[in-house]
ZAVEX-824305 format. One line per field, with one value per residue (C-alpha): residue number from 0; chain; x, z, y. Coordinates in steps of 0.1 Angstrom, whole numbers, plus 5000, padded with zeros to 4 digits. Example, Ala and Ser with C-alpha at 12.3 -4.5 7.8 and 13.67 -1.06 7.14 Angstrom:
# ZAVEX-824305
pos: 0_1
unit: A_A
X: 5123_5137
Z: 5078_5071
Y: 4955_4989
***
This chain:
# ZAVEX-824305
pos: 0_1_2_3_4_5_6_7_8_9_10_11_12_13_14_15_16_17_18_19_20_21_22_23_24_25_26_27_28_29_30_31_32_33_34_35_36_37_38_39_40_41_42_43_44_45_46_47_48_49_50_51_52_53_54_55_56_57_58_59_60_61_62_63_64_65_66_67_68_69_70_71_72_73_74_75_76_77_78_79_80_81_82_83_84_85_86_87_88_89_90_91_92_93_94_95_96_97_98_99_100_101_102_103_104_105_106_107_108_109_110_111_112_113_114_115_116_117_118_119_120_121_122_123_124_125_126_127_128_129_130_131_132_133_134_135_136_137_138_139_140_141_142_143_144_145_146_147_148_149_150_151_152_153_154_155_156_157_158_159_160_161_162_163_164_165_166_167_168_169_170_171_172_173_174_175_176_177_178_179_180_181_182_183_184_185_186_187_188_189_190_191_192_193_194_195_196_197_198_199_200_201_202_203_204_205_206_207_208_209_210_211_212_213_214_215_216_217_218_219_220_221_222_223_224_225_226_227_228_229_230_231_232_233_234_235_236_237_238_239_240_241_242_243_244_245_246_247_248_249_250_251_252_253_254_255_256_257_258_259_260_261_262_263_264_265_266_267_268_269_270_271_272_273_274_275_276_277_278_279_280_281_282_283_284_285_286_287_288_289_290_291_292_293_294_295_296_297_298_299_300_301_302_303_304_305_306_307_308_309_310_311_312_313_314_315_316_317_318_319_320_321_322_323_324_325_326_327_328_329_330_331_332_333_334_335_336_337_338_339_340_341_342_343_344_345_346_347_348_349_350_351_352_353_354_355_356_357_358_359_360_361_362_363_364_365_366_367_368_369_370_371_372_373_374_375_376_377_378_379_380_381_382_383_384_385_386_387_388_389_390_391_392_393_394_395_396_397_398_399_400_401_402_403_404_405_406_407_408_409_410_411_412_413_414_415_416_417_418_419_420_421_422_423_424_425_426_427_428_429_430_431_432_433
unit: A_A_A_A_A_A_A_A_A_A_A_A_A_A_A_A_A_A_A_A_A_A_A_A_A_A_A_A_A_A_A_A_A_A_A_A_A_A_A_A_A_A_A_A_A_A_A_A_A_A_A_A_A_A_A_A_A_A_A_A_A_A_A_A_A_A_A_A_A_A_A_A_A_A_A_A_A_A_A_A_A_A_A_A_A_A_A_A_A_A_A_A_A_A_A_A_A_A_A_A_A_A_A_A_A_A_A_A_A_A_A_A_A_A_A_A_A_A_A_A_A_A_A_A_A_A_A_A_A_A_A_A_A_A_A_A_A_A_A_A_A_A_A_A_A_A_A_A_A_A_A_A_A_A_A_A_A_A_A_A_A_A_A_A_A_A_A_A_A_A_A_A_A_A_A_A_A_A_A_A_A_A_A_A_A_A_A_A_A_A_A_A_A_A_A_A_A_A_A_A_A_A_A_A_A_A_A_A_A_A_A_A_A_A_A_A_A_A_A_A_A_A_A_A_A_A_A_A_A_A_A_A_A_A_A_A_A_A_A_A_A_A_A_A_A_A_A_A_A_A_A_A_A_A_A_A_A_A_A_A_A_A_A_A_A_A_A_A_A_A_A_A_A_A_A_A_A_A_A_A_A_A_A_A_A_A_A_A_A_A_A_A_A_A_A_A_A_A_A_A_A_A_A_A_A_A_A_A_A_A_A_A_A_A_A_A_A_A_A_A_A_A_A_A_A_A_A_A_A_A_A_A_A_A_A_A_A_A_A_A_A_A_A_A_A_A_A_A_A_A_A_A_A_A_A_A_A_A_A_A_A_A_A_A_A_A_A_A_A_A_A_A_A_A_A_A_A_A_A_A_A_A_A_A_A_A_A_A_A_A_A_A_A_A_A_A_A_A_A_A_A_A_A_A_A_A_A_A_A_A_A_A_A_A_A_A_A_A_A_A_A_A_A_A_A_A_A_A_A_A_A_A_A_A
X: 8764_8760_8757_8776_8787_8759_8733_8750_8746_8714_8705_8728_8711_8674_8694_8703_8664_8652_8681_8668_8631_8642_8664_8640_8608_8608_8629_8596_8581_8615_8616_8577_8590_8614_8595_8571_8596_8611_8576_8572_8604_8594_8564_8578_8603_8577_8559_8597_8601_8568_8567_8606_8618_8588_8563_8538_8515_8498_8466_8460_8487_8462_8444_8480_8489_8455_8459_8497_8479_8454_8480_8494_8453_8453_8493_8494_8458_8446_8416_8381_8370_8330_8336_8350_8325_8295_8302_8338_8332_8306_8326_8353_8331_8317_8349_8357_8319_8332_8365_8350_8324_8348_8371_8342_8330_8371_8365_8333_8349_8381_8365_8328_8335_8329_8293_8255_8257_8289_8275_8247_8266_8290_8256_8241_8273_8280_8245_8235_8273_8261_8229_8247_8275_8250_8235_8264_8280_8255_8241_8279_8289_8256_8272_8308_8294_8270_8299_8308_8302_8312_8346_8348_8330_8356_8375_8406_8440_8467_8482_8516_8549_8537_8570_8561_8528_8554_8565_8527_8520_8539_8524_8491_8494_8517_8485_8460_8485_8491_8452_8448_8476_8461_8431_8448_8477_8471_8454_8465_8482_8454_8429_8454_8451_8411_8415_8439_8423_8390_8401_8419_8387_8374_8398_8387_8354_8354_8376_8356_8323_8330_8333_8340_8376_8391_8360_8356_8352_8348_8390_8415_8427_8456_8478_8510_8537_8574_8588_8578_8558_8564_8537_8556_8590_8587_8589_8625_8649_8673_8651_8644_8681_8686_8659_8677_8710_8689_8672_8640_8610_8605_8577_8593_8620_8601_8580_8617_8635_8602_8608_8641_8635_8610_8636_8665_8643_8625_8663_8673_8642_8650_8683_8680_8653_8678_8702_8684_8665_8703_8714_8684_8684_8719_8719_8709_8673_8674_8686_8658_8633_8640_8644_8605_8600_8612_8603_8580_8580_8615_8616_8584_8602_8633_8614_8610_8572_8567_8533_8549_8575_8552_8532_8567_8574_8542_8535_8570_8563_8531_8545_8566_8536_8523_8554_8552_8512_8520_8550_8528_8500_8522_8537_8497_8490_8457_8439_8414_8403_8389_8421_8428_8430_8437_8459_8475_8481_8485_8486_8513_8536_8538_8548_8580_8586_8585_8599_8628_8635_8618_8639_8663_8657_8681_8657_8629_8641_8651_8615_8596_8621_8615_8581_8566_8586_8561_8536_8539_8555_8538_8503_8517_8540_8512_8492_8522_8527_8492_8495_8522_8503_8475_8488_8481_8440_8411_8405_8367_8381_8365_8401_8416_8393_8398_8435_8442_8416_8433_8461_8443_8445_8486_8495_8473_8485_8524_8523_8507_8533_8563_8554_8548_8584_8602_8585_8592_8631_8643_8621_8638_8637_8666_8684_8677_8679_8714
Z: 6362_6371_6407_6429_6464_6479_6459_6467_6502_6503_6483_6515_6540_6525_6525_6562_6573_6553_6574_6604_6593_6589_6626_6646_6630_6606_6578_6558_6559_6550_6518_6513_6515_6493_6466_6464_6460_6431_6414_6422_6411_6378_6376_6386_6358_6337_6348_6348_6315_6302_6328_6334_6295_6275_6304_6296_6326_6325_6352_6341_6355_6372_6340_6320_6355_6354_6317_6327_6349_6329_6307_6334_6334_6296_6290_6322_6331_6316_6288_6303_6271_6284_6285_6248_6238_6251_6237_6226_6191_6195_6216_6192_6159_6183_6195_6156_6142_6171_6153_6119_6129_6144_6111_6089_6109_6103_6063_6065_6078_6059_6025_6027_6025_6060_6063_6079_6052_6066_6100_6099_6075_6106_6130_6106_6107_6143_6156_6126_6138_6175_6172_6152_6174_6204_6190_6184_6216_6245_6242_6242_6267_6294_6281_6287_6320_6329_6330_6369_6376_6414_6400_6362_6345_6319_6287_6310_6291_6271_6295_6289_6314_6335_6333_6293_6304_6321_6280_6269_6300_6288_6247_6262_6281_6248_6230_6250_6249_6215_6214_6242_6225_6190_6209_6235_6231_6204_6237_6263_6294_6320_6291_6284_6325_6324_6291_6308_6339_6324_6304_6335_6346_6319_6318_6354_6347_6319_6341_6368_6349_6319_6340_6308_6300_6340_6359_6369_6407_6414_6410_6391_6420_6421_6391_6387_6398_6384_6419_6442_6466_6504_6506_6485_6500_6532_6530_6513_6532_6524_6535_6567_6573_6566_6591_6618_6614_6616_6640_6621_6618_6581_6576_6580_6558_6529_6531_6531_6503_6481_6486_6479_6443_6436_6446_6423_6393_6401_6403_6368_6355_6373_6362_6327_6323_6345_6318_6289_6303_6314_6276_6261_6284_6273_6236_6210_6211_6249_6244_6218_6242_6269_6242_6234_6269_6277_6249_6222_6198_6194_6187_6159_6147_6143_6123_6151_6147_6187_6187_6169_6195_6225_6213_6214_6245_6259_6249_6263_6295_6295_6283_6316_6338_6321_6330_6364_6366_6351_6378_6409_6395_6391_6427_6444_6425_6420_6395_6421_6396_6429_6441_6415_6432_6420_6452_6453_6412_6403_6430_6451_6419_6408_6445_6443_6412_6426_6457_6437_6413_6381_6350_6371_6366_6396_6413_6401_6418_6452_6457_6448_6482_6506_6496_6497_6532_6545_6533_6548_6583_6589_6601_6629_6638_6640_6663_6687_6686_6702_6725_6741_6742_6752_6779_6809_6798_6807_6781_6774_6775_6745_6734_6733_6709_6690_6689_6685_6657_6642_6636_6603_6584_6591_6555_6541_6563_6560_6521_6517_6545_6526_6492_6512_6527_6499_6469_6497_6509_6474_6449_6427_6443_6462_6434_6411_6372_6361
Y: 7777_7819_7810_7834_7824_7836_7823_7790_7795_7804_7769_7756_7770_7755_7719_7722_7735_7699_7686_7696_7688_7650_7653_7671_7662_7631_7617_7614_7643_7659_7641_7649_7685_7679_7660_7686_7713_7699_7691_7730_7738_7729_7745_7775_7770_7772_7803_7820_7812_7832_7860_7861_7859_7870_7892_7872_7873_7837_7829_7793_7774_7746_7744_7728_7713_7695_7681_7667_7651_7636_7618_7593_7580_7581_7565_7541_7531_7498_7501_7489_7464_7465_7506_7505_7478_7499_7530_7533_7539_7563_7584_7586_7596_7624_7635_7636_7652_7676_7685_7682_7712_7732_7731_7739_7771_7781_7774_7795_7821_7818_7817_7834_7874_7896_7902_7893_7864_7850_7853_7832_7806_7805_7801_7772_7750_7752_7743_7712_7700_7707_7693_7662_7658_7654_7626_7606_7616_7617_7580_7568_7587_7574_7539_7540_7557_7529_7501_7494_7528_7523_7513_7525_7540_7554_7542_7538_7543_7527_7507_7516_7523_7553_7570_7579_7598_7626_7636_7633_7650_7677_7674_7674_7707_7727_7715_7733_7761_7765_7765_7794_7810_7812_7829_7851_7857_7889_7907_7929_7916_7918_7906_7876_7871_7864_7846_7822_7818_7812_7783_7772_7766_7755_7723_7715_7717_7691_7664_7667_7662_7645_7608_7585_7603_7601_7592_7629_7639_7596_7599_7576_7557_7529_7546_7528_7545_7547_7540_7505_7512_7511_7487_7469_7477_7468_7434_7430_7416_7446_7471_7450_7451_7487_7495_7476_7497_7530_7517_7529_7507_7487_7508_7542_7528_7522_7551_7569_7547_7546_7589_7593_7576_7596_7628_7610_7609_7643_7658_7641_7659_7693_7692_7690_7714_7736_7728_7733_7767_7785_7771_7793_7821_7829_7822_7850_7837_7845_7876_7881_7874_7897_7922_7917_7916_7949_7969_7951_7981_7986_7946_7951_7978_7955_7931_7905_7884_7895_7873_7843_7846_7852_7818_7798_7808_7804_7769_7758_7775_7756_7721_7721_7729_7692_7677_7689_7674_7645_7638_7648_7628_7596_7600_7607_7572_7591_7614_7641_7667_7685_7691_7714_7747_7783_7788_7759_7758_7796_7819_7795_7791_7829_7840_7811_7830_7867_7856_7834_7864_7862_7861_7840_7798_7793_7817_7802_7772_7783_7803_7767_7751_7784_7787_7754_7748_7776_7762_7730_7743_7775_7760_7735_7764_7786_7760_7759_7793_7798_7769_7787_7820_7805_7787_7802_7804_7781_7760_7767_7802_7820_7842_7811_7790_7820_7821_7784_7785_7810_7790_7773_7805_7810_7798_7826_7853_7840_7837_7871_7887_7869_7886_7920_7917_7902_7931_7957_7951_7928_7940_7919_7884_7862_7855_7880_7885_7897
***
């Protein structure tokens, strides 16, 4: 396990704050905190694993978040039959003219010598398939689009049990990253940064416009989820009777229960990625890894392919940020592609993992808990705090709209303070690389 006793402590003393979340405060919003810690958890796991083992310094973290997401509506959604009778078909031999230019611009370039000739052959193919694709595409994409648009307006999915999207969650984004990879990944760091972060965006982009795949910024609402709902819940007579011995209402009880099975399989997850991660960190290839990481000459020079490795690593790192979509996504019970934030997505995730202890899963782990209990906790703390200074002022008293306003931009301020503190007294994290 390469936990010492204080490492366990400190996970200790983050179960006893959600412990006193769910006393002091409320048993829901403890288990919301703790939902979204292990969804973050992962993520962060993923990060670790391509900053932490290989240095590679990845920007686009919403980007592969954002296409795990998209599997639960293509896996567990229903198919719209008028969507795939109206344009269906024309959607997919675009999709595929689409493909079919892109590889023949590769075989031009491949097989034509370098050259002005080469060039415009290169030019020619991608703007006949362009101008082709177009065609095909546009008029069966205003179709699909057309159908109940108030309501639909997409192709819908494959109607399937939601809990498989969470593995094509995770395909989906090691696709895109083997992509980004191919292109970026021969770059220098900070140039790898940009080219990561502009594809991010790039991926938002097309879900929130293209409607007929997820009907972009109209949302996927009502997903199935893998856990019953409350709603749903509340009425059995078990939960009814458990409500009477807490003396809770059957609402709150459900909202709690529904939570809790979410944490279970969320844990199950965690826990074998854990496993799995600690397992490969500590074999030979491991070893290899940091050995890039640290001096990538010395490991060229030793025969190691440092850019094949670098593209392994970075498309598992990215497959686990799917997984992590793909979970979150299944317990909203809603695809918002506007919800997909830099600071939320990227900049969030990479202080878990500096504040955790990058190169360290366990780390990883315990950053995603501390940090994301700031998060949540900091701006109502903030709003009391200046309650209580403010106190003794008028209440149209100009200094104090000011101060109690403040409050709202607490996250930002604690976030940015925590990473000052934490790079300036433990350089290396909580839990730090050994």
């Amino acid at each position: 396990m390469n936990l010492s006793a204080r490492d366990l402590g400190l996970f200790a003393v983050m179960g006893a704050v959600l412990a006193m979340v769910a006393l002091f405060q409320s048993p829901q919003l403890a288990v919301a905190i703790l939902n979204m810690s292990l969804i973050s958890a992962i993520m962060a796991l993923g990060v670790n694993m391509q900053w932490g083992y290989a240095g590679l310094f990845n920007v686009g973290i919403m980007g592969f978040t954002a296409v795990g997401g998209l599997a639960v509506v293509v896996i567990s959604q229903p198919p719209v039959p008028e969507a795939w009778a109206a344009g269906g078909l024309g959607i997919l031999l675009g999709l595929m003219l689409g493909v079919a230019t892109i590889l023949a611009a590769v075989l031009v370039y491949k097989r034509m010598a370098p050259g002005t000739v080469r060039g415009l052959a290169i030019f020619v193919v991608i703007v006949v398939g362009y101008l082709v694709t177009s065609q095909v595409f546009g008029p069966a994409k205003q179709a699909v689009q057309a159908v109940n648009p108030a309501s639909e307006g997409y192709l819908g999915g494959a109607g399937l049990p939601v809990i498989l999207a969470w593995p094509v969650g995770a395909v989906f984004a090691a696709g895109v990253a083997w992509l980004v990879g191919k292109v970026s990944l021969g770059l220098r760091s900070d140039y790898l940064a940009i080219a990561t972060l502009g594809i991010s965006e790039i991926v938002i982009a097309v879900l929130k416009h293209e409607r007929w795949l997820a009907r972009g910024v109209n949302n996927v609402t009502g997903l199935e989820r893998p856990v019953t709902r409350p709603i749903d819940l509340q009425p059995q007579p078990w939960i009814q009777s458990l409500a009477e011995t807490l003396g809770w209402s059957a609402s709150q009880t459900a909202t709690v229960v529904s939570g809790l099975g979410y944490s279970a399989l969320f844990l199950i997850v965690l826990a074998l990625l854990i496993w799995l991660a600690e397992r490969a960190l500590n074999s030979p290839w491991g070893r290899m890894m940091r050995a890039i990481r640290d001096n990538e000459v010395s490991a060229r020079a030793m025969g190691k392919d440092v850019t094949r490795r670098h593209l392994m690593i970075f498309v598992l790192g990215s497959a686990v940020c799917g997984l992590a979509g793909a979970m979150m996504v299944s317990m909203d019970g809603q695809l918002t592609p506007g919800s997909y934030e830099p600071l939320r997505f990227t900049f969030l995730i990479w202080v878990m993992v500096i504040v955790g202890g990058s190169g360290n899963n366990w780390g990883a782990v315990l950053g995603a808990f501390v940090i994301w209990f700031l998060w949540v906790q900091v701006e109502p703390a903030g709003r009391w705090f200046m309650d209580i200074v403010t106190s003794g002022m008028a209440d149209d008293s100009e200094i104090r709209q000011r101060l109690v306003g403040s409050a709202a931009y607490m996250r930002l301020l604690t976030m940015g303070v925590a990473l000052l503190v934490m790079l300036r007294f433990a350089p290396r994290g909580l839990i730090p690389e050994r």
